[in-house]
N, C-alpha and C positions, 0 to 999 in steps of 0.2 A: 643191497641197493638202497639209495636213500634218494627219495622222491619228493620233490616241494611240487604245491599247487598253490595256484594264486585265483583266492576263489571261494569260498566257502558257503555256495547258495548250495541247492539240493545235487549239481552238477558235481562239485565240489565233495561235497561229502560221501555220495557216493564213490567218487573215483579213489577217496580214501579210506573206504571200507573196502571196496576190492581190492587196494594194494594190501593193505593190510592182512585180507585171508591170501594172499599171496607172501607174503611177508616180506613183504619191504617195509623198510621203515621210510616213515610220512613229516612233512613239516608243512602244514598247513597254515597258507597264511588269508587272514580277511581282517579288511578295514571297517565293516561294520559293528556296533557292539555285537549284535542279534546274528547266528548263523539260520543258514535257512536259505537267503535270497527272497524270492516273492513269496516263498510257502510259507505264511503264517496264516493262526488260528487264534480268533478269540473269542472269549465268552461274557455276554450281555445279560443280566435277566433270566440264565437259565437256555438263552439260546448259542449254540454255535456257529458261528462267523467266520467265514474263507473269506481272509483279507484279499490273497490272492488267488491261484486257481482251486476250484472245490469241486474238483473229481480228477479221474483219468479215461481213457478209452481201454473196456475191458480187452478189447481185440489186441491188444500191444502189449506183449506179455514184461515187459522187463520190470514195470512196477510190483505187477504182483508178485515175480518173484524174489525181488528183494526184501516186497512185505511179509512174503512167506519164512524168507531166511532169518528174519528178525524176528520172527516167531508172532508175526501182528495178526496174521489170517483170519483170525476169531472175529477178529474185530472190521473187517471187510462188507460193507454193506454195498448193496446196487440202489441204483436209482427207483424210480417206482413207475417203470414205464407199463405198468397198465392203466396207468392216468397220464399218461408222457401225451399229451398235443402242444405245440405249440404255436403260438401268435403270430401273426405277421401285421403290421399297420397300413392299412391303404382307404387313405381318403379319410380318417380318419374315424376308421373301423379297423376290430381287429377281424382278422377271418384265421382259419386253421390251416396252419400247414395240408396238403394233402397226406392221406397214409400211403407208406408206402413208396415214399421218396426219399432213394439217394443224393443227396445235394441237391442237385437238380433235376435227375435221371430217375424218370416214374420207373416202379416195379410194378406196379396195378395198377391198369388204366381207368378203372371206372373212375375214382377219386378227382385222379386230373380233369377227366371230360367233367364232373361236375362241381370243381374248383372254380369261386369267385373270383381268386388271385390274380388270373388270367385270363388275356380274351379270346375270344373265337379263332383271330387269324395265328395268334400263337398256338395254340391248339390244333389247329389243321397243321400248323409246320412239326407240331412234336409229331404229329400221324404221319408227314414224308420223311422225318428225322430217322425213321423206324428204318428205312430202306438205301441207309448211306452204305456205300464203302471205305476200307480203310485208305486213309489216304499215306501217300509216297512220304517217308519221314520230314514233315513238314518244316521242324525246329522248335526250339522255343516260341511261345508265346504269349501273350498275358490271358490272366483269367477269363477277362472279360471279349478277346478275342475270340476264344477256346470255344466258350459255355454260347455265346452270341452265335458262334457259327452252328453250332449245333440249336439251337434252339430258340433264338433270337433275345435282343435285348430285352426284352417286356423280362425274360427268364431271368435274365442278369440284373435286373435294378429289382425286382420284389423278392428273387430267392437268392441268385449266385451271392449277388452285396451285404447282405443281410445276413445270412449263414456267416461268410468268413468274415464278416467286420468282428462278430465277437468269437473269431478266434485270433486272427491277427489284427484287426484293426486298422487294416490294411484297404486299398484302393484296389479293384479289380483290374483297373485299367493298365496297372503297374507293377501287379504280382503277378509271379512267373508260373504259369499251367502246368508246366514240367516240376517245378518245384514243390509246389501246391496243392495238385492234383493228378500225382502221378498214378493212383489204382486208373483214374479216366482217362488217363493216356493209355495205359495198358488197354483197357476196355475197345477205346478207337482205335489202337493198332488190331486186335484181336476180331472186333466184331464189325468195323465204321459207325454201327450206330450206339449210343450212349446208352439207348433203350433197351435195345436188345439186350447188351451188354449186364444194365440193371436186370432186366428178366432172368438172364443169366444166371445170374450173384443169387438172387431170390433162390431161386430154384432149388441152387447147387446148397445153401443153407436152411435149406428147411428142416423144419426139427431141430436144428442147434439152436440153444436157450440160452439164459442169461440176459443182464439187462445190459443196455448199452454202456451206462457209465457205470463207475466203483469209485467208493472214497473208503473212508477210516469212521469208525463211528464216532472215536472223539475230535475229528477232524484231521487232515493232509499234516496240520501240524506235529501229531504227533509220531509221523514218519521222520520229521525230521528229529525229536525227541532220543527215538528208539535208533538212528541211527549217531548220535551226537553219546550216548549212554552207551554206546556199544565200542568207539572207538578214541574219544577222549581221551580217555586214559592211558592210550598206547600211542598215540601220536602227540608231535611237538606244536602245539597251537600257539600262532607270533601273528599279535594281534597289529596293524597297519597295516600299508600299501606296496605291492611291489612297484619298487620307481624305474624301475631300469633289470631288462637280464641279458644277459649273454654269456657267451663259451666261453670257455678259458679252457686250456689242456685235457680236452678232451671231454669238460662236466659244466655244469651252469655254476654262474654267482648269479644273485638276486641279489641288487639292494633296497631294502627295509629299513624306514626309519633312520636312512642314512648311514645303517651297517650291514656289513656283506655277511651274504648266507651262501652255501654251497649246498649242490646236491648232482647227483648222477643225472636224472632225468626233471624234466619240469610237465606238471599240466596244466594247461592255461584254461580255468575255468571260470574265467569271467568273458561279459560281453565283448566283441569282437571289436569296439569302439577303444576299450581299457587294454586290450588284446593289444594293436595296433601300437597303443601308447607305449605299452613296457616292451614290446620287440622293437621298438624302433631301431634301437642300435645293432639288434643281431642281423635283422632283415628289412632294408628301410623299403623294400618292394612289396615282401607279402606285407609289413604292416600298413603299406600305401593300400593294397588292396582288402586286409582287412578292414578298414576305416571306409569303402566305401559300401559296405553295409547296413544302409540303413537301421533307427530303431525308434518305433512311435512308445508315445507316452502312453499310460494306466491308468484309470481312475474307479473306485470301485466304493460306491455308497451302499451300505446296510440300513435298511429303516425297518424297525420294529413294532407291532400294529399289534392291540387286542383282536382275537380273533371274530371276537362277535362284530368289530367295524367292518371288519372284510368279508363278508357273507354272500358280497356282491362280487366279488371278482371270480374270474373264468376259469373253469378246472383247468389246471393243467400246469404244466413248466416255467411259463411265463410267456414273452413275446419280444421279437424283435422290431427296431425299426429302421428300414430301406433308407438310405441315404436322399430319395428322393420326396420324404416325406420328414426325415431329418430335423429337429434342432440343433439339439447336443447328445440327448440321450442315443446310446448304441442301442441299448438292451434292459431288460430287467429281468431276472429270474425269481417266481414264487417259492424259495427255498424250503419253505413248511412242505410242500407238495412234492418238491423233487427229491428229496430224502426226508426219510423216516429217524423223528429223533433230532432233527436239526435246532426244534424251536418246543415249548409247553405246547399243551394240546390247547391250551386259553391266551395264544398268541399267534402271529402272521408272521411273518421275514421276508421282506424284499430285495436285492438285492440288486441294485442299479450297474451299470458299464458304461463309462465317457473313454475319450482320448484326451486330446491335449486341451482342447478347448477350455476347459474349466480350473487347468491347474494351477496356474498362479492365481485364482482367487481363494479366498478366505473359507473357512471349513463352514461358516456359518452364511455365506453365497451360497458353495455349492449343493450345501441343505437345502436353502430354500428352494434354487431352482428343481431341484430333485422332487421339491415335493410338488412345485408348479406343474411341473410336464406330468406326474405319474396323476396330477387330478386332474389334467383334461383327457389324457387317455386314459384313463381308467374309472372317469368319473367317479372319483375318489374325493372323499374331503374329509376324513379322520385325521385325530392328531395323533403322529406317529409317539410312542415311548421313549424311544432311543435313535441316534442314525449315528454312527459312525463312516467317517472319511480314511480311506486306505491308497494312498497317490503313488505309483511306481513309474518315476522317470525315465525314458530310453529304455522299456523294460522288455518291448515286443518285436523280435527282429523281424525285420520285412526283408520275401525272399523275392526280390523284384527280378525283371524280364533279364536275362543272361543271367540267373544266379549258377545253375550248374556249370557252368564256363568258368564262370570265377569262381567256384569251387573247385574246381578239377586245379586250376593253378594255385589257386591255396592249398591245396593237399601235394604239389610238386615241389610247392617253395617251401614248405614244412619240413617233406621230408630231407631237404639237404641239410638241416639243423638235427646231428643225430640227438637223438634222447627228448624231444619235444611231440608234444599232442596236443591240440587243439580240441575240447569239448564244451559242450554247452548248449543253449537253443541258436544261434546263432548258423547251423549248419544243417543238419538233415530231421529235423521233427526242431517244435517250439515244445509240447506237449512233455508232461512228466515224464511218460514212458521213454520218449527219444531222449530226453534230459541223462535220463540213465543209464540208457543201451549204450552212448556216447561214452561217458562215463568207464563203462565194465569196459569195453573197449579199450580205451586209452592208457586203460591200470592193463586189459591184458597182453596188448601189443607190446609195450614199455617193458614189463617186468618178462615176457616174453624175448624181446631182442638181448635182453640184460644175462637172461640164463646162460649159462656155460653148454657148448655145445658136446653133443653125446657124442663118446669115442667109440668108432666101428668097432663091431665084435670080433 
């Protein structure tokens, strides 16, 4: 079976290392020079730099076993959450997360009752929140519908917004609760209240260890290394754009560069925006509908600080900032602090989060502003070493209000295209692990339908 992918970020790659221990052969194609996607790594001074995301969620197995299969495991470090608090900004303070919260859902109450973050009367409503019932399959709804009714808004603009801006970048008001936050949909079906639900989780994981996140010691980039070294050589890499595919007798063309490629099956592992573009001719519906999936912009500044100037800053992970207290900055993470190994012991590493806001300005703009905001909140005034700017375009899909609706028909209009998959962040996780899991999927379904069927004995 001969299999083209149009795609060659980590989605991509993966889906052509699975075909490949499947043994199919591969023609992967990507218009960028760099494979990879947003997984790059680089090094400054001695320090390690996650251009784009710098970890995984341990609980999501499919990263690690890939990093296992590749033989990287050694090199697998966790985060260092015995110093893990992190910031939030209010009023221009930071205060600590409380311990012991899920998203928004306390698993220990003392924390919350003596949490600044929030006031009294939100507090007495997380104490009635404790005694909801599950409600009659409500629907869809947005985040900030969701978390608000459980908990009220004060919950939503210092924790719900804050939390997932630096994961999607995304507006609570117009990302999908079902989509989003489906364990807390389970939780309110299961228990009605969020709380309970968190006490729950607590309980039933006591004693299970490990740290929250996992990266690579010499950085994410080098997953992508380890799998680029492992299957280059056995697949056809045709470096341009797919402009157009569709069936023919039974198999896809792809044209590239203005000349046609053939293969049995295709997987589409670029954004659902690019997705849209090259199906147009096969299915001018799904790719109507994948086109209306939203995708915000990336921005991601590294500032590099002698350690002895930051002496002042607050243990921990770093801090976010609520949209309601907002310039530009989303976030900053103290990279020195959150992994071990990341920077010299006689240096700092910051590592800033914008959206669109900043991106058509000039790398030596959004320095400066970067170092404006991190010295009023952090009463900061060192002069950094180094900063590097890392901008990724339409990189974050946003899974807004009806996205499982328009998923389930994206997945109907797919399947009448035989030989095609659809993977990438774009559909059920944004995160490495789902990047992946997608991925092994698509290479298993595909090279799965392809098998010649077993003759009764």
């Amino acid at each position: 079976m001969r299999v083209a992918i149009a795609g060659a970020g980590i989605t991509g790659l993966a889906a052509a290392y699975y075909l490949r221990q499947a043994g199919a052969e591969v023609v992967l194609v990507e218009k960028e020079p760099r494979l990879g996607g947003v997984v790059r790594t680089s090094r400054v001074r001695g320090c390690i730099i996650e251009c784009g995301p710098d970890s995984f969620l341990a609980a999501k197995p499919a990263a690690l076993e890939i990093i296992r299969e590749l033989g990287l495991e050694s090199d697998v470090i966790g985060s260092n959450d015995h110093g893990r608090v992190t910031y939030i900004l209010k009023r221009g303070r930071l205060l600590p997360l409380p311990e012991g919260l899920m998203m928004v859902a306390p698993s220990r109450v003392r924390p919350m009752l003596s949490t600044r973050l929030i006031g009294w009367r939100t507090k007495i409503g997380m104490a009635a929140e404790y005694f909801r019932r599950p409600p009659r399959a409500p629907g869809d709804r947005s985040v900030s519908q969701f978390l608000g009714g459980h908990y009220g808004q004060e919950m939503v603009d210092y924790l719900g917004e804050p939390l997932l801006a630096g994961v999607y970048g995304g507006d609570p008001e117009k990302l999908s609760a079902t989509a989003v936050l489906g364990r807390f949909l389970e939780m309110e079906q299961r228990y009605g209240s969020l709380t309970r639900g968190a006490l729950a989780a607590r309980q039933k994981a006591r004693g299970a260890g490990g740290p929250l996140f996992r990266t690579l010691r010499q950085g994410l980039g080098s997953l992508i290394e380890a799998i680029e070294a492992r299957i280059l050589g056995q697949v056809q890499l045709v470096r341009g754009e797919v402009e157009t595919a569709h069936q023919h007798d039974g198999a896809w063309r792809l044209r590239v560069n203005g000349s046609w490629l053939d293969a049995d099956g295709l997987i589409v592992a670029c954004p659902a925006w690019a997705a849209s573009s090259l199906l147009r001719h096969s299915s001018p519906e799904l790719a109507s509908l994948l086109d209306t999936i939203p995708y915000h912009d990336a921005m991601t500044v590294a500032l590099g600080y002698r350690r002895a100037d930051c002496s002042h800053l607050p243990p921990g992970f770093g801090f976010l900032v609520p949209m309601r207290e907002r310039d530009r900055l989303l976030a900053c993470t103290f990279v020195h602090n959150k992994f071990s190994g990341r920077a010299p012991d006689d240096l700092a590493l910051l590592r800033c989060f914008y959206g669109a806001d900043l991106m058509a300005e000039s790398d030596e703009t959004v320095i400066r502003h970067t170092r404006e905001e991190i010295d009023r909140i952090l009463n900061h005034r060192a002069e950094p070493l180094f900063a590097e700017v890392s901008r990724w375009p339409r990189a974050m899909a946003q899974y807004t209000v009806g996205h499982p609706g328009r998923l389930a028909e994206i997945d109907r209009l797919a399947t009448q295209l035989p030989g095609l998959r659809l993977a990438g962040n774009a559909y059920r996780g944004i995160g490495l692990p789902d990047c992946i899991a997608s991925a092994r999927e698509a290479a298993r379904t595909l090279t799965a339908a392809a098998a010649p069927a077993t003759p009764p004995a």
